[in-house]
C-alpha positions in Angstrom: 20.6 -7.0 -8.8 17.0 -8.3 -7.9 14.5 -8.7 -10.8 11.3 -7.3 -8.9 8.2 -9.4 -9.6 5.1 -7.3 -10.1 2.9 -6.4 -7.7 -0.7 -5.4 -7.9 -0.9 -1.9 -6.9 -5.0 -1.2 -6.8 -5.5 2.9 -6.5 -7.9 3.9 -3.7 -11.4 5.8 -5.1 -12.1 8.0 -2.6 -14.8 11.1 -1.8 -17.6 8.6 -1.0 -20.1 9.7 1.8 -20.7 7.5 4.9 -24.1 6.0 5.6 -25.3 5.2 8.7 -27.4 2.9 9.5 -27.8 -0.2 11.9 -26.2 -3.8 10.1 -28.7 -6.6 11.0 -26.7 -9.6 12.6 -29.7 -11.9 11.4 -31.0 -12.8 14.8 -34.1 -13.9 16.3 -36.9 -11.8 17.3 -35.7 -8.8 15.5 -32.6 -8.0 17.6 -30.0 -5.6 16.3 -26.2 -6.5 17.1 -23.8 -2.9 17.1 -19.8 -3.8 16.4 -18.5 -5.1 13.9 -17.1 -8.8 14.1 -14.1 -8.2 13.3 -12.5 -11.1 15.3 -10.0 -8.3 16.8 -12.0 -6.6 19.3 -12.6 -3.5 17.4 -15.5 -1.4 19.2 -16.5 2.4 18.6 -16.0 5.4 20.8 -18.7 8.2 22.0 -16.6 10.6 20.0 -15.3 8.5 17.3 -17.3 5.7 15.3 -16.1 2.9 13.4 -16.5 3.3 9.6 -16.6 -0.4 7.4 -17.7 -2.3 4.2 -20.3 -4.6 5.6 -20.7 -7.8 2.9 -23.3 -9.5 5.4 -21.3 -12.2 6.4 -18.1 -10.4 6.8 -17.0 -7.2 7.8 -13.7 -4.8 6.6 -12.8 -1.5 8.8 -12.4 1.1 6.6 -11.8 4.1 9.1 -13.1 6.2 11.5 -15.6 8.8 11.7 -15.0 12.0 14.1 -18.6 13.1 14.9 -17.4 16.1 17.0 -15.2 17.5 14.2 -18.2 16.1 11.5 -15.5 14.4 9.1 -13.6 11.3 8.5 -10.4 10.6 10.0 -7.6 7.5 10.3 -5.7 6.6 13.3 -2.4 8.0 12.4 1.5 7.7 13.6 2.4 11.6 14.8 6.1 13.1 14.1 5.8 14.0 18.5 5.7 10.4 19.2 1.8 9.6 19.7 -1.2 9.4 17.4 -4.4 11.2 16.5 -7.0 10.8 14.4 -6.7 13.0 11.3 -8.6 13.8 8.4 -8.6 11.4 5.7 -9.2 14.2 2.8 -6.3 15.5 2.6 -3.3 16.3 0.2 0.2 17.0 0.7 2.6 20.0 0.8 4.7 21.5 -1.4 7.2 24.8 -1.3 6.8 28.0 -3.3 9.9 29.1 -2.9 13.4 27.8 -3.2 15.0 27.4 0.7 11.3 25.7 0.8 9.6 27.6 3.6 6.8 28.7 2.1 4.4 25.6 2.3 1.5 25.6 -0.4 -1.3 22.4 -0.8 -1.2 20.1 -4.1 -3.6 18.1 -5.3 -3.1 16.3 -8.6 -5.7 17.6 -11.0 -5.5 16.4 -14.9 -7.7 18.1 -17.3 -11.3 17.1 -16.5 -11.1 16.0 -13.3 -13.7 17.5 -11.4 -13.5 16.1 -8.1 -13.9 18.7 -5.0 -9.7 19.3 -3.4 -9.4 17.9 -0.3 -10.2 19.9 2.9 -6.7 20.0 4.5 -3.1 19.4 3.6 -0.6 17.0 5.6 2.8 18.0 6.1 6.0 15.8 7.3 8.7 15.4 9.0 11.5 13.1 8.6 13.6 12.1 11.3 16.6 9.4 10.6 14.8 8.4 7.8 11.5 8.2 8.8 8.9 10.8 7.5 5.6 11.0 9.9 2.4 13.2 10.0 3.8 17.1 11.5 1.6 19.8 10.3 -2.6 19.8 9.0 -3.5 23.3 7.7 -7.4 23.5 6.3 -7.1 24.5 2.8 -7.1 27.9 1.6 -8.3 30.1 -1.8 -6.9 28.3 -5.2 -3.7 30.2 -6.1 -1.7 30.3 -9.4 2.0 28.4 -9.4 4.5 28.2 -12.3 7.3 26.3 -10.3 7.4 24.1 -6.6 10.1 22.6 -4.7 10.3 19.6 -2.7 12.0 19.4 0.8 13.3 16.0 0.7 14.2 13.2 3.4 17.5 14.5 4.0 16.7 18.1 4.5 17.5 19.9 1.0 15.2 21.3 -0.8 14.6 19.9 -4.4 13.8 21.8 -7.4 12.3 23.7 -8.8 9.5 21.5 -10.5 6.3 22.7 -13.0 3.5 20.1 -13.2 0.3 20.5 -16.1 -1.9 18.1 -14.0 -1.9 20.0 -10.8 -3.4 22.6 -8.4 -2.3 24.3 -5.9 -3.7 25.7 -2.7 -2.8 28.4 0.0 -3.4 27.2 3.1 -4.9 28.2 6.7 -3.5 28.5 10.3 -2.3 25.3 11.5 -4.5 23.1 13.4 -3.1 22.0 16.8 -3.4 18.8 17.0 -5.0 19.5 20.6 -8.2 19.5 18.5 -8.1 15.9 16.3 -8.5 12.9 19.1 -5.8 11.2 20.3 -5.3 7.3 19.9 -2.2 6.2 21.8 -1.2 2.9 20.4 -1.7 0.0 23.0 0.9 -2.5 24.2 0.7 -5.8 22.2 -1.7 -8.0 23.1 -0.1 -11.0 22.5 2.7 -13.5 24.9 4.3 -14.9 22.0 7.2 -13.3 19.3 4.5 -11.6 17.4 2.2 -9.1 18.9 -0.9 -6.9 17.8 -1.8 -3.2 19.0 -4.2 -1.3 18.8 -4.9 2.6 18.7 -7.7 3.4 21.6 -9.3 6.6 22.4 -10.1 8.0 26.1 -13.6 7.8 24.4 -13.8 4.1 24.1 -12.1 4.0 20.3 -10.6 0.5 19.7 -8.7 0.3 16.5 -6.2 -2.6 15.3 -3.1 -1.9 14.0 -3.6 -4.9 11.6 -1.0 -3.4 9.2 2.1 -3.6 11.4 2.6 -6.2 14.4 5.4 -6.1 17.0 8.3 -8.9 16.9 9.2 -8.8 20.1 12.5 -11.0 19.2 13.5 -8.1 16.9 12.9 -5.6 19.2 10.9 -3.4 16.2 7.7 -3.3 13.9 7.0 -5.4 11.2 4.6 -5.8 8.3 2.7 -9.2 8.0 3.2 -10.7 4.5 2.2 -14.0 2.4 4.6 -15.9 1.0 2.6 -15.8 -2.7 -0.7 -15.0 -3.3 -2.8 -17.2 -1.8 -0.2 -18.7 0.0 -1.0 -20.9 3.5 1.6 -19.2 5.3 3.2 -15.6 5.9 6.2 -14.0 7.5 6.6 -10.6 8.9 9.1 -8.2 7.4 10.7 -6.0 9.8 10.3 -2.2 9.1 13.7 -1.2 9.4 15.4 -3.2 6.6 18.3 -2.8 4.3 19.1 -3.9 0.6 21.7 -6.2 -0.3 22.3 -5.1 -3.9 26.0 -4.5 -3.5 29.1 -6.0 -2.7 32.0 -5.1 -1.2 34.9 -7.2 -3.6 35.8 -7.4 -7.0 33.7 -11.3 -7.3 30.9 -9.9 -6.1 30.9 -12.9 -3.4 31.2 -10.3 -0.2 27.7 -9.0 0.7 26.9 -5.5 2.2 23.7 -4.2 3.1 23.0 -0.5 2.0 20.5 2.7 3.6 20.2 6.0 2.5 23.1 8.0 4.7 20.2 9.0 6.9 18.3 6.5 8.2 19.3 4.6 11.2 21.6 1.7 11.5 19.0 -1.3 10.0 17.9 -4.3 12.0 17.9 -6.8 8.9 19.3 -7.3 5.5 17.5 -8.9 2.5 18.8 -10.5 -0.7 16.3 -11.3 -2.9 16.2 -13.9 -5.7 16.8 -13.8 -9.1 13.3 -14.8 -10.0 10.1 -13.5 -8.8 9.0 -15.9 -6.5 11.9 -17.0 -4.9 12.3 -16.8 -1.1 14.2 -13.8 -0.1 16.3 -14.1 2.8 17.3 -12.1 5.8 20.5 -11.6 7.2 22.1 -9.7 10.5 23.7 -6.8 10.0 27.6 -5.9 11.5 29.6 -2.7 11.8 29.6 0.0 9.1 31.8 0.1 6.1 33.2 3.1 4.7 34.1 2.0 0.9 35.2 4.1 -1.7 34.5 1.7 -4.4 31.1 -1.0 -4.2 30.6 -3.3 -6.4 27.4 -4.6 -8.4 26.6 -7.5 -10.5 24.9 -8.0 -13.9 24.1 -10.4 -16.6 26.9 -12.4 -15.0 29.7 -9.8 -14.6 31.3 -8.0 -11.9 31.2 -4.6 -12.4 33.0 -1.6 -10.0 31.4 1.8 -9.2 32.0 4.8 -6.6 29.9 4.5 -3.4 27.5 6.7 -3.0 27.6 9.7 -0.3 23.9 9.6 0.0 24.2 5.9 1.2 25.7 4.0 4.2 26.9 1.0 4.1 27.3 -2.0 6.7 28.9 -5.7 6.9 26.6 -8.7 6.8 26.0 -11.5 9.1 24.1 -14.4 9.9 21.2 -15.6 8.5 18.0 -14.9 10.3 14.6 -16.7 10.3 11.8 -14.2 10.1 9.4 -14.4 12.7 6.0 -16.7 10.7 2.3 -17.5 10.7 -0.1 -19.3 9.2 -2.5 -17.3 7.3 -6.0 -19.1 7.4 -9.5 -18.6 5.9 -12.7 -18.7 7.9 -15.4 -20.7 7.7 -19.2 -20.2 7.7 -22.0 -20.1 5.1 -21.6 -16.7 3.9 -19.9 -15.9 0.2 -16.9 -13.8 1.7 -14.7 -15.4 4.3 -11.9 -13.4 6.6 -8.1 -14.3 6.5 -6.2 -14.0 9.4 -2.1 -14.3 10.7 -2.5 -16.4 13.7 0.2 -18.3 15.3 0.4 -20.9 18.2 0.9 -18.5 20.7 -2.7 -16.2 20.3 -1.9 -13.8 17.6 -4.9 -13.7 15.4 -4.3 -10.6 12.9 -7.1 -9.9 9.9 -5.6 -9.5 6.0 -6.6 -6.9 4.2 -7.8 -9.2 1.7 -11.3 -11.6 1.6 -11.7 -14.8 0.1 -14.6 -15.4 -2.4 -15.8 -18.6 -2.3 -17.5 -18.5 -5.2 -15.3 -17.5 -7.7 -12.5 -19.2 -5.8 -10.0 -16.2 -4.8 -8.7 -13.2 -2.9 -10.7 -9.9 -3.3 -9.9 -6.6 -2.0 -12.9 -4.4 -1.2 -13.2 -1.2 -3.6 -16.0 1.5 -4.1 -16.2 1.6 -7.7 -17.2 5.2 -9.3 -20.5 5.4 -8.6 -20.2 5.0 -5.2 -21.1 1.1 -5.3 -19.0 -1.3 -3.5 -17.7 -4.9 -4.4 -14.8 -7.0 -3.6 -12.8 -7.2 -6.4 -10.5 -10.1 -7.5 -6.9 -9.8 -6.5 -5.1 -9.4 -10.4 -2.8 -7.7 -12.4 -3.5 -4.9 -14.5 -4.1 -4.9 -18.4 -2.9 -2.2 -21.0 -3.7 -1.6 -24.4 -0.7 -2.7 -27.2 -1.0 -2.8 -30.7 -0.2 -5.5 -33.5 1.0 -3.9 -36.3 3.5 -1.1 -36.8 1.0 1.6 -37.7 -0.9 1.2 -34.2 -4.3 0.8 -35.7 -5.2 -2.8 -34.7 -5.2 -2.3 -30.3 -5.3 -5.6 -28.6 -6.1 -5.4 -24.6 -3.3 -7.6 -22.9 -2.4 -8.7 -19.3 1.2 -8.7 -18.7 2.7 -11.2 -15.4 6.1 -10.8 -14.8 8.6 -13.8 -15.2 12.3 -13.0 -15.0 14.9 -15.0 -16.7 14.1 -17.4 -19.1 15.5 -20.3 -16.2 12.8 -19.2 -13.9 9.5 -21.2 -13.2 6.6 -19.5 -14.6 4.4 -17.6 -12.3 1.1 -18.9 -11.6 -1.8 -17.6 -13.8 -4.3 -15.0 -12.7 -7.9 -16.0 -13.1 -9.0 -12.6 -13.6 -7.4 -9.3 -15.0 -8.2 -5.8 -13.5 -8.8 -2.8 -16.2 -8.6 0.9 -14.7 -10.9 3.1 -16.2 -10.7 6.7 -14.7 -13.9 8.6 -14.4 -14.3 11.9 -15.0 -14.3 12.8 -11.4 -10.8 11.3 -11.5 -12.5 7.9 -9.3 -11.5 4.1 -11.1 -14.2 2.0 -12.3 -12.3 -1.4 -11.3 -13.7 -3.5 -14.6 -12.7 -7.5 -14.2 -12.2 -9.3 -16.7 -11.2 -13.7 -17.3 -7.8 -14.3 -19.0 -7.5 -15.3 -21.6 -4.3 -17.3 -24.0 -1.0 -16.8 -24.1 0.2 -14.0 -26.5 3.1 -14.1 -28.4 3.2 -12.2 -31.6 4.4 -8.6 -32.4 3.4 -5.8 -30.1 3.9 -1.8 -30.2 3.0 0.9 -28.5 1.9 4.5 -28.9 2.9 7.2 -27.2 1.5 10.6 -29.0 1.5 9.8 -32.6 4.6 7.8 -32.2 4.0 3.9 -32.5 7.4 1.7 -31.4 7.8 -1.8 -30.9 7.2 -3.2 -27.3 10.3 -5.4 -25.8 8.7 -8.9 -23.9 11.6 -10.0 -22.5 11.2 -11.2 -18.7 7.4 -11.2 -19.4 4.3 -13.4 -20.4 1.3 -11.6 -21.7 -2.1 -12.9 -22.0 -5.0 -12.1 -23.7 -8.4 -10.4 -21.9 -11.6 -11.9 -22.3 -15.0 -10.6 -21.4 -15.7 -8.3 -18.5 -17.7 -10.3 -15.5 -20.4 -8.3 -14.6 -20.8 -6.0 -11.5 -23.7 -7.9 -10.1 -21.4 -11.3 -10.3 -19.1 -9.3 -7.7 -19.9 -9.6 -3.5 -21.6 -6.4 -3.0 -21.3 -4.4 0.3 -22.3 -1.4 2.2 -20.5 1.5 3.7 -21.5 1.6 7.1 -20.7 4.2 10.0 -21.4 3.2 13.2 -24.5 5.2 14.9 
């Protein structure tokens, strides 16, 4: 069974208000360039205006402001087969009743948070696996809940659930989505295997679809991916992909690629390596299997167990090469420089993530609590341990991920990230320099219970100062006038 690696998940600080305001492209004679550069052809609508982080010399799309309906909105994938614009505050639906027909909004609310709930609530729909956007209701009066369900991907309705760090919502009449804009998702734009689209508005939207590209080999979507951080080069992953956890004989030798009983027949199969940054590869996928018995392997050994009725199961094939890119920075004078997927054949996609040049790596762009926004270093996360066995001495450590003692170390983050919610439930994304390797006792405390902390399949480092905010490139949230 795969050891994952771990993977920097950065949580997204919402509820801050657009400005508006004209960037200055820094020509002659006072001239004023509108659009963003964005390398993709992105332009604004009549209707609906391009939201981005402007850092002067580089510019990151951010979303979409509906100046009909007065709110922000993403382009979004529709359960009827097209796309529209929908809000972006919004929460999701639960059930209050058991045969979960009786939607209700939730909003996850620990004690003192005291952010505003979101305006609507999304509901989905799952169709051979796939859940997409269905239903937006506006949100109702606050209403009292003891117990919720969950319809899940497969049609049943789980439950039922109670929650201390929660709201809950009535909601309005349904908004037809007649009302939000559509943005029908282009053809792709490029000749070659890979292609990028774009959602566009009868207004004059013109939105990339940076996230997802088209292998036209494949016949499907994939995501565009580096090979490791900071890494020269990038494949995309197609979206419809199976495990290959299990086996289908008693040496475990016999691969089989597993999906939840579901979802469609899947276009690849991936086996991952033992240790985090080996290369995972892809495999065809044959007929389907119906075993009674599977078979896994751990620590060495072979081991049986039932197959699963909630999972199908298909033969494996071939190996297949992944469709790749380069992944490039730009150039210029300014501090933050773009990174795009290009390949031979045209396709020039935009990362989600910069490159500093003055502290030397990837940043994401974040709006820190106040509202302020900087582009903060790509890093793992820290957490607070403890030295002794009575919890009273904390020390602030950054753990990295390194699998089996046989595996190569991973490389070392430069900077560590520490999370620090706000009382208005937003992060304060604090960056600090790592530090030395630890390696002496560690526990941890959970209530007034302090227990010693298994390392195994880890390295942990310790945190040094934080770097200031103002050592951070700073940007502006723009809307397009």
């Amino acid at each position: 069974m795969r050891a994952w690696g771990l993977v920097l998940v950065v949580v997204g600080a919402g509820g801050c208000s657009p400005v508006t305001q004209e960037p200055d492209a820094g020509g002659t004679g006072g001239e004023t360039v509108i659009g963003p550069d964005l390398n993709e052809g992105a332009t604004s609508g009549t209707r609906l205006k391009l939201r981005y982080y402007d850092f002067g010399s580089v510019r990151e799309l951010v979303g979409v402001r509906d100046t009909l309906r007065n709110e922000d909105c993403s382009p979004t994938d529709w359960a009827d087969g097209n796309a529209y614009c929908v809000p972006t505050s919004r929460g999701s639906t639960v059930y209050a009743n058991a045969t979960c027909t009786q939607r209700i909004g939730e909003v996850y609310a620990p004690t003192g948070c005291t952010r505003p709930p979101p305006a609507y609530f999304l509901d989905y729909a799952y169709q051979a696996c796939d859940g997409k956007s269905a239903h937006l209701y506006p949100r109702g009066t606050r209403i009292a809940v003891t117990q919720y369900w969950y319809k899940s991907s497969d049609g049943g309705c789980d439950g039922p659930y109670t929650s201390t760090s929660a709201e809950f919502y009535a909601l309005g009449a349904e908004i037809p989505v007649a009302e939000l804009a559509a943005t029908p998702i282009t053809a792709p734009s490029t000749t070659g295997r890979l292609g990028l689209r774009h959602y566009e508005s009868a207004d004059g939207l013109r939105y990339p679809l940076s996230y997802r590209l088209h292998d036209a080999l494949l016949g499907g979507d994939c995501y565009p991916t580096s090979d490791t951080p900071g890494s020269a080069t990038g494949h995309c992953v197609p979206a419809n992909t199976a495990s290959m956890f299990y086996f289908r004989d008693a040496a475990c030798t016999l691969s089989q690629a597993t999906v939840g009983s579901t979802c469609p027949k899947p276009t690849l199969a991936a086996k991952y390596g033992d240790c985090p940054y080996d290369a995972t590869r892809y495999f065809g996928v044959t007929s389907q299997q119906m075993p009674t018995t599977i078979y896994y392997e751990s620590g060495g050994t072979c081991s049986a167990t039932p197959a699963s009725t909630y999972d199908n199961y298909y033969g494996v094939g071939s190996e297949v090469m992944l469709a790749t890119t380069a992944r490039t920075r730009g150039t210029g004078s300014g501090r933050l420089q773009p990174i795009h997927y290009t390949t031979p054949e045209g396709l020039r996609n935009r990362d989600y993530t910069l490159y500093d040049t003055q502290i030397g790596v990837e940043c994401y762009a974040r709006t820190q609590a106040d509202g302020s926004i900087a582009c903060v270093p790509a890093a793992n996360g820290t957490q607070t341990y403890y030295t002794d066995a009575g919890c009273l001495t904390a020390l602030e450590l950054m753990q990295v991920y390194r699998g089996e003692a046989t595996c190569s170390p991973p490389p070392l983050p430069d900077y560590a990230i520490k999370y620090n919610q706000t009382s208005s439930c937003a992060y304060n994304y604090e960056v600090h320099r790592v530090g030395t390797l630890y390696t002496g006792p560690l526990y941890d405390k959970n209530g007034m219970t302090c227990s010693p902390v298994s390392t195994t399949n880890y390295l942990l480092y310790r945190v040094l100062g934080v770097v200031p905010q103002n050592e951070l490139a700073a940007g502006t949230l723009v809307t397009e006038p």
